[in-house]
C-alpha positions in Angstrom: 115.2 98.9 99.5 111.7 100.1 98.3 109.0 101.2 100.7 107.1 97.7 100.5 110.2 95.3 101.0 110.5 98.0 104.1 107.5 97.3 105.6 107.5 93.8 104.9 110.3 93.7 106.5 109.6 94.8 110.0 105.8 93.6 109.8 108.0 90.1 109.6 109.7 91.3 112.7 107.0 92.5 114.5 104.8 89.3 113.6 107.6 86.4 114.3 106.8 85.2 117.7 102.4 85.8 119.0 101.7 82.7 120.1 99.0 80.6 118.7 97.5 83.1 116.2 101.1 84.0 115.1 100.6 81.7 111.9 97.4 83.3 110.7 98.2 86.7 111.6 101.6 85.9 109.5 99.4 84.4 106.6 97.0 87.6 106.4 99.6 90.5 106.9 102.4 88.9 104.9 100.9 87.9 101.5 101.0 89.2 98.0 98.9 92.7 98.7 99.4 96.0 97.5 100.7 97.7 100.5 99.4 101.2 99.2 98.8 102.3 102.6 102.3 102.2 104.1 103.7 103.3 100.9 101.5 106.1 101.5 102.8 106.6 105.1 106.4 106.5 103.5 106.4 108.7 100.4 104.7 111.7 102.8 107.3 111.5 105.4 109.9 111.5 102.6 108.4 114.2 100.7 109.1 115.8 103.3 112.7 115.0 104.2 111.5 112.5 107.2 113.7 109.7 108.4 112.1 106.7 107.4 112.5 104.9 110.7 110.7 107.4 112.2 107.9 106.2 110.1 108.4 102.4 110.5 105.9 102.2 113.2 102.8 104.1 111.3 103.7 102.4 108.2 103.1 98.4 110.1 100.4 100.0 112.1 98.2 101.2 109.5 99.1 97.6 107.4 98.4 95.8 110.7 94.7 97.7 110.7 94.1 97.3 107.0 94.5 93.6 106.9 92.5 93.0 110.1 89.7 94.4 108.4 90.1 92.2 105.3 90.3 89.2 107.5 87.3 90.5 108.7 85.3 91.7 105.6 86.2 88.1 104.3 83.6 86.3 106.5 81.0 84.6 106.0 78.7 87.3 108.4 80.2 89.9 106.6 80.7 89.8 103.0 81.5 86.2 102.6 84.5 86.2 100.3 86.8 82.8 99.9 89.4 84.5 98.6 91.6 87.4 99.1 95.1 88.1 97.3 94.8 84.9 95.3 95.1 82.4 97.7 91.9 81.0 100.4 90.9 83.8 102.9 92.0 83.6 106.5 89.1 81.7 107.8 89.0 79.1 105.1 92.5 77.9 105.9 92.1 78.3 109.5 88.5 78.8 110.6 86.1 81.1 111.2 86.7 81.7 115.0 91.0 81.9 114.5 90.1 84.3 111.6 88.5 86.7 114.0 91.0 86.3 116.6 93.6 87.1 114.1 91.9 89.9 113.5 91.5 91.1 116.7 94.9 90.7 117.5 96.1 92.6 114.5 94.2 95.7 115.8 95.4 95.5 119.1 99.1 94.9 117.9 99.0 98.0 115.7 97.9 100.4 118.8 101.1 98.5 120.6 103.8 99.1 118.0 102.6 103.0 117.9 102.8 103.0 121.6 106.1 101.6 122.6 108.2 103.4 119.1 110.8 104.9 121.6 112.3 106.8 118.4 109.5 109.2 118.5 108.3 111.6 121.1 105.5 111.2 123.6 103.3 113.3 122.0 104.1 112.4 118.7 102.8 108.9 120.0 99.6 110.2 121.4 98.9 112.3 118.3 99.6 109.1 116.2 97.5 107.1 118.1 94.6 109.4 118.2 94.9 109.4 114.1 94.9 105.7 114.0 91.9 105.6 116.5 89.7 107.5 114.8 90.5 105.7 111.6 89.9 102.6 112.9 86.3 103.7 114.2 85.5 105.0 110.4 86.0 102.1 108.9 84.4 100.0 111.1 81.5 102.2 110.5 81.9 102.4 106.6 81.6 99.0 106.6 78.4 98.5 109.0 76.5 101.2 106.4 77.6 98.5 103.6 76.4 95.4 104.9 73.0 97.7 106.3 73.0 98.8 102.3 73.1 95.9 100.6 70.4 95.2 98.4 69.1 98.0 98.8 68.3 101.9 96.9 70.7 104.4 98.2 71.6 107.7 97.1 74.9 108.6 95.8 75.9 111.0 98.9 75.2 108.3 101.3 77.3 106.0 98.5 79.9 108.6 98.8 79.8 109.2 102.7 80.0 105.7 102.8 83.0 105.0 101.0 85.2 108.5 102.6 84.4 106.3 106.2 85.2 102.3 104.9 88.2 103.3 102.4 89.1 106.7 103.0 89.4 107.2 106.8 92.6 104.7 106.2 94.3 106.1 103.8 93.5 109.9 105.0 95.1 108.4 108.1 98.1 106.7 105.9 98.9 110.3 104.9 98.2 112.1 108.3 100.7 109.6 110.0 103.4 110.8 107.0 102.7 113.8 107.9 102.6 114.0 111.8 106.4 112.2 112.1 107.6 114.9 109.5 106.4 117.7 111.7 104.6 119.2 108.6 103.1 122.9 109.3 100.1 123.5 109.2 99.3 124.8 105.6 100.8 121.6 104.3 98.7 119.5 106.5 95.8 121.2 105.3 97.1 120.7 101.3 97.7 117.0 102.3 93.9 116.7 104.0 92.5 117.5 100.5 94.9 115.5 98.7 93.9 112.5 100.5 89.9 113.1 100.9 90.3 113.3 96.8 92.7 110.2 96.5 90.6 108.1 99.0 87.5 108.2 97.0 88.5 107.7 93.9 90.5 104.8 95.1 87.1 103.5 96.0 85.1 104.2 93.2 88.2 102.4 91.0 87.8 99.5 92.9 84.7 99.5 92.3 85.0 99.7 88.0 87.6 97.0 88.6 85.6 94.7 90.3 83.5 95.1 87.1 86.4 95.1 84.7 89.5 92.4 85.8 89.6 89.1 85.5 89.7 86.8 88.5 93.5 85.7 88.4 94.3 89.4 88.3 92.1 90.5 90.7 93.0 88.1 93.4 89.3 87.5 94.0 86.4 86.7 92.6 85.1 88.7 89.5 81.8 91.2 89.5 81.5 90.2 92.9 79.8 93.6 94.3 76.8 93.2 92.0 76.4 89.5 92.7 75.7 90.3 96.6 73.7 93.4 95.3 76.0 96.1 96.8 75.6 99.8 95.7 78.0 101.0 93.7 79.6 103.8 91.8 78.7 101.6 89.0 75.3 100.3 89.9 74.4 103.6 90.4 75.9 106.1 88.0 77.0 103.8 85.0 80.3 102.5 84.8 81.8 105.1 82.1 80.4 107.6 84.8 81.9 106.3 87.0 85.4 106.0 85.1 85.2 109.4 84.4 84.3 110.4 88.5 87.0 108.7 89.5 89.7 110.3 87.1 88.6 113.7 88.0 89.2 113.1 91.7 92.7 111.6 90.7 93.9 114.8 88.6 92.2 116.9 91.9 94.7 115.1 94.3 97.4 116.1 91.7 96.5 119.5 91.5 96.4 119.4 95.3 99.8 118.6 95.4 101.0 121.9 93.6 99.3 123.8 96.7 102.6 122.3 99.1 106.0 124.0 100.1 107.8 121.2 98.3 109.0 119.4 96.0 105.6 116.6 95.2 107.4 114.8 93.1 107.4 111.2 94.6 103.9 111.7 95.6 102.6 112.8 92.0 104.7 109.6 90.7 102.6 107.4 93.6 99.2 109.2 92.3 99.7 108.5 88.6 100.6 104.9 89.5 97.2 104.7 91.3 95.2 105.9 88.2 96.8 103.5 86.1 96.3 100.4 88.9 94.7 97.7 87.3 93.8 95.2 90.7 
């Protein structure tokens, strides 16, 4: 079993029986995205000779968090998408107000499943969940300075600063919660702090190119979006071969990283190179 049949696996579990917003929570968590997140979560605590249960929890939690926020980022008072993953956003099959519940729900239920995971430690738990806390917060925040941005002149540090809060406090905490139920020391937790500020950003900035570049059908939603809501963007602002060439460098940085850690970076180098290449 690969890492995203894993965590599709016990997100299904964890998501079979919550009531009335069990169908949309089920619809948003459980569809055709990229788990990169997870995975993350997954090939850290393996890299480091981790039991992989002990990483099941993080793994949903950080899912459960992600996908809240699309529900989220997908309405109309936010960025008003109708689409996410190929198939109609969460509030266009089943309304605005369920959409946010959903959402809610999913946030709450990823604090739960880190708090009751009897196969790790008390503190482990409490370090977890102050990781996934402050991630949370990030985000939220990331995405506040984009929707207070759009349509209008930023600079590129606040365009960067941005995007390390919206799409990089996630995955930095993808790779801190890898890292936390492998008992890393602290030099490696260090390497894998860099490794992830550099990954995070240019994941960002990629997404941004594609949103240029793919097609709709690949995609999964609509095409050149970004610049039809007038949202800053690597792009808008530095060019997009600029910002092709920005967001390779950071890539090869996160795999020179990776040659600062006590092991063997094999699977994570593998995962990094896969990123580069990502076309959706």
């Amino acid at each position: 079993m690969n890492y995203s049949e894993r965590v599709w696996q016990h997100l299904d579990q964890y998501l079979s029986n919550k009531g009335s917003l069990t169908e949309a929570m089920r619809y948003s968590v459980l569809s055709a995205g990229k788990r990169f997140r997870p995975i993350l979560t997954y090939t850290v605590a393996d890299t480091f000779g981790a039991k992989l249960d002990l990483a099941d929890s993080s793994a949903c939690a950080v899912e459960m968090i992600h996908a809240y926020s699309l529900i989220h980022d997908d309405l109309p008072a936010m960025d008003d998408d109708d689409m996410r993953h190929n198939q109609p956003a969460c509030h266009k099959c089943f309304g605005e107000a369920q959409a946010i519940l959903a959402g809610d729900g999913l946030q709450a239920l990823a604090f739960e499943v880190l708090a009751n995971d009897q196969k790790l430690s008390t503190q482990s738990r409490v370090d977890a969940l102050k990781v996934l806390t402050y991630s949370a917060f990030e985000m939220a925040e990331g995405q506040s300075i984009d929707l207070n941005s759009t349509g209008k002149s930023i600079s590129i540090e606040t365009l960067k600063s941005m995007h390390q809060k919206k799409t990089g406090a996630l995955l930095d905490c993808s790779v801190q919660l890898g890292a936390l139920v492998a008992f890393c020391n602290d030099a490696d937790t260090q390497v894998l702090k860099r490794f992830s500020a550099h990954i995070g950003l240019a994941y960002q900035i990629q997404d941004d190119v594609l949103d240029v570049l793919t097609p709709e059908e690949l995609l999964g939603k609509k095409q050149n979006s970004d610049a039809k809501k007038k949202k800053p963007t690597y792009p808008s602002l530095l060019g997009l071969e600029a910002s092709k060439t920005e967001y390779r460098r950071l890539y090869q940085l996160a795999l020179k990283d990776l040659d600062g850690l006590s092991v063997d970076a094999k699977k994570l180098r593998t995962l990094t190179e896969y990123l580069q290449s990502r076309q959706f």
